[in-house]
N, C-alpha and C positions, 0 to 999 in steps of 0.2 A: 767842659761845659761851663757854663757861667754861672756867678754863682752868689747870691745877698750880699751873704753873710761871710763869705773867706773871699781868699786872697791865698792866688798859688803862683808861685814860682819855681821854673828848674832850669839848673846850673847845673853843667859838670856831674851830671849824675845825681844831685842834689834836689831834692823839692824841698821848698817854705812852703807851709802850709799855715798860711796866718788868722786865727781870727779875729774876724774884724766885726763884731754885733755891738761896735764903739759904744752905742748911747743906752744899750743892757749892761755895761760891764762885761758882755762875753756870757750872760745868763740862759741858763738851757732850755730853749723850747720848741717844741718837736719839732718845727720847720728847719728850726739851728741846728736840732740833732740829728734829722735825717738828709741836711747837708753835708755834712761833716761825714757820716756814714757814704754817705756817695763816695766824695772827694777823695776816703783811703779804698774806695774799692777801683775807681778809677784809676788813683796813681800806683796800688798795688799791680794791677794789670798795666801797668806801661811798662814796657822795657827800659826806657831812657831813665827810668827812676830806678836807683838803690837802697837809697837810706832820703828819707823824711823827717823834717824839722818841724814840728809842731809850736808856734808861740803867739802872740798873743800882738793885737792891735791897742788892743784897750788898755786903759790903768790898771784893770784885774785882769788875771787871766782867765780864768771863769768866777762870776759871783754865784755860781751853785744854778740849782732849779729857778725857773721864771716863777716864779709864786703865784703871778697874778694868773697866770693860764692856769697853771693847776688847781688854783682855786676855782678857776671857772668851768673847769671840767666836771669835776667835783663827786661825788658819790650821792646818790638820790634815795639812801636810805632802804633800798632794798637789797634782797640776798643777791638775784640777778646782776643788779648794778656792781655791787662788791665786784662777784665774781668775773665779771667783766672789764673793772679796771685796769688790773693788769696790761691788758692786750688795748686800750686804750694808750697807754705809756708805752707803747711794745717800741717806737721807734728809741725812745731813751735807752732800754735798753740794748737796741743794735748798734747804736752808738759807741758805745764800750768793744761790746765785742769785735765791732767791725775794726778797731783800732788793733786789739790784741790779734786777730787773726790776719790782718795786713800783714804778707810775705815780706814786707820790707822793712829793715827795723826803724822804729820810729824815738826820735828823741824830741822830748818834752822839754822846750825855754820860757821857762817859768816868772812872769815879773807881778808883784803886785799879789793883791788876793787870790788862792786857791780855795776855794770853797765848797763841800758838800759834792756834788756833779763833778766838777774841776776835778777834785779829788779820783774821784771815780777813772777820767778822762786819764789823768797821768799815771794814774797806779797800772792803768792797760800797756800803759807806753814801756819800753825799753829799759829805756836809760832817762834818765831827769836830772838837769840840772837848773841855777835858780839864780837871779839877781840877789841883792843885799835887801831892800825892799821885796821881799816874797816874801806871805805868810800862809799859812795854811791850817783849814779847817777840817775836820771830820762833823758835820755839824748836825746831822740829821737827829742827835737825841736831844739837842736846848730846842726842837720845835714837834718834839712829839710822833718823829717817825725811827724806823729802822732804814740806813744806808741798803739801796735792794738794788743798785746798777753794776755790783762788784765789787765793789772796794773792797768790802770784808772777807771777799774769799779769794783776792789778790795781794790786800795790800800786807799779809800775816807775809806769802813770799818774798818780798821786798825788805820788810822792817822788821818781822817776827811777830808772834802774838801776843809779847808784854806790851809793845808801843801800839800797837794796833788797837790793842783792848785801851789804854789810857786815851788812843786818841780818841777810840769811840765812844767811851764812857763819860767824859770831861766836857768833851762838843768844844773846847779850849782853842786860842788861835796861837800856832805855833812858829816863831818868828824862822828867816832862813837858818839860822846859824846851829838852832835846835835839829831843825830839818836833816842838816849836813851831820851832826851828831849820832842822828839814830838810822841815816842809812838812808833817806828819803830821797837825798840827790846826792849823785857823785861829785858835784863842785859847786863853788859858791862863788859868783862873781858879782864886782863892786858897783856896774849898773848893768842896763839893759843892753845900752850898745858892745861892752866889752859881752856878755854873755852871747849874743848870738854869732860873734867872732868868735869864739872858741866853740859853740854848738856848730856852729858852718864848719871850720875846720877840723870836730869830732867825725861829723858826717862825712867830710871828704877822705877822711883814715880809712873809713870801715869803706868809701864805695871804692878807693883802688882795691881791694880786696877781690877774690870770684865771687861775682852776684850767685851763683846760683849754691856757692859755697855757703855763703852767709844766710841765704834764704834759709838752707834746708838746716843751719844751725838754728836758728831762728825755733824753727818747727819742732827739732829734738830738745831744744831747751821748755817749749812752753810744755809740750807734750809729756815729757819726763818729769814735771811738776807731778803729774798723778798718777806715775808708774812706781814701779820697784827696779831699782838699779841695771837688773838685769834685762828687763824688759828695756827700759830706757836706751842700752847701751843695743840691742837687736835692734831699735831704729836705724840708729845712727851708721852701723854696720849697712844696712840696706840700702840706706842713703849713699852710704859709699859707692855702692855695688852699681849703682847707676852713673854716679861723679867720677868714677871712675874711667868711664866711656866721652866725657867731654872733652873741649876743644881744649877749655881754660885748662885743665888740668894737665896737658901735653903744653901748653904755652908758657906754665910756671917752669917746669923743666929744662925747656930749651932757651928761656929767659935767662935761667940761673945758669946755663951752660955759658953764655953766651955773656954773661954777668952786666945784662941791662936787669931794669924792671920791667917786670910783665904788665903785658896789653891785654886785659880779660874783655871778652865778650859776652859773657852769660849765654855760652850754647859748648 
């Protein structure tokens, strides 16, 4: 479908998933977020798509929440009002989830400011990497709020809960190079064009791969975040039990007999 605010492309199994809300900086509001919510349940549901490249049009890659909407949404001083904001923001938070729960692993190409939301956005994502120019915020306490789209109960599995607490306590902006240090992004590249040349050819690693292999890795990994080891690993077994009956999995075989590389279909 068409769409404001991104910009998609698919290559080779590959989608770019760009956003482009140029003259926000990339700033989150609720038409932007329940864009972006679409866009991964669409290309999650395409077959031709594997793996998704998430990056950015703009100078920033998100400048966080749209402040001015949210101000203007606003809370009307009653208990009702309170308890009803939430679900007022409910698209913001589909946003997030809909990224972490997209079957297709999603890499985040990061340039320029990550902020508050941003944050939010890439901690859902996969794997992250980041231009030389990326900085990034956890910023919601130098304005008076609690981060409430995930980051806090994402980003502890990504960096741990020492960096996570510093980030969220500090509200501080964290240049790339910090970022690479504590785990934030697995690489660091010297601008934008060299970074989504290697995000492109990250993604095109993982889509020769079995789609359906990496999907359901995908699944046992987010999933086994809040199991116990053995539960975690009766997934993954189950999952077999089914991958075991695919095409791809007889075409790795007779590939390697045959000593080409395998043709995966995702069936």
């Amino acid at each position: 479908m068409p769409y404001q605010n991104l910009e998609v492309q698919i290559e080779d199994h590959v989608a770019t998933l760009t956003l482009a809300r140029t003259e926000y900086m990339n700033a989150l509001s609720l038409a932007f977020a329940a864009e972006i919510t679409e866009a991964f349940r669409e290309l999650g549901e395409n077959d031709e798509v594997r793996v998704i490249v998430l990056a950015s049009k703009a100078k920033a890659f998100c400048a966080g929440l749209d402040l001015k909407e949210f101000a203007a949404i606003g809370l009307k001083g009653s208990a009702k009002s309170s308890l009803e904001f939430p679900e007022k923001l409910r698209t913001l938070f589909d946003c997030c989830d809909g990224i972490e729960a997209c079957p297709k692993p999603v890499i985040a190409a990061v340039n320029g400011l990550c902020i508050g939301g941003g944050l939010d956005i890439i901690s859902a994502c996969d794997i992250r990497l980041c231009s030389e120019d990326a900085s990034f915020s956890l910023r919601e306490a130098a304005i008076g709020l609690v981060a409430d789209m995930g980051v806090l109960q994402r980003l502890p599995h990504v960096i741990g809960q020492g960096f996570t607490r510093e980030m969220a306590f500090t509200a501080r902006f964290y240049k790339a190079r910090e970022a690479q240090r504590m785990g934030l992004v697995n690489a660091l590249y010297p601008d934008l064009p060299t970074m989504m040349e290697a995000a492109v050819k990250l993604a095109r690693e993982i889509a020769a791969n079995a789609p359906l292999a990496v999907q359901a890795t995908k699944e046992v990994l987010n999933v086994s975040r809040h199991l116990p080891v053995q539960d975690g690993m009766s997934l993954a077994k189950h999952k077999n039990m089914v991958l075991m009956l695919s095409q791809d999995l007889k075409e790795a075989f007779v590939s390697f007999m045959e000593k080409r590389k395998p043709d995966f279909k995702g069936k």
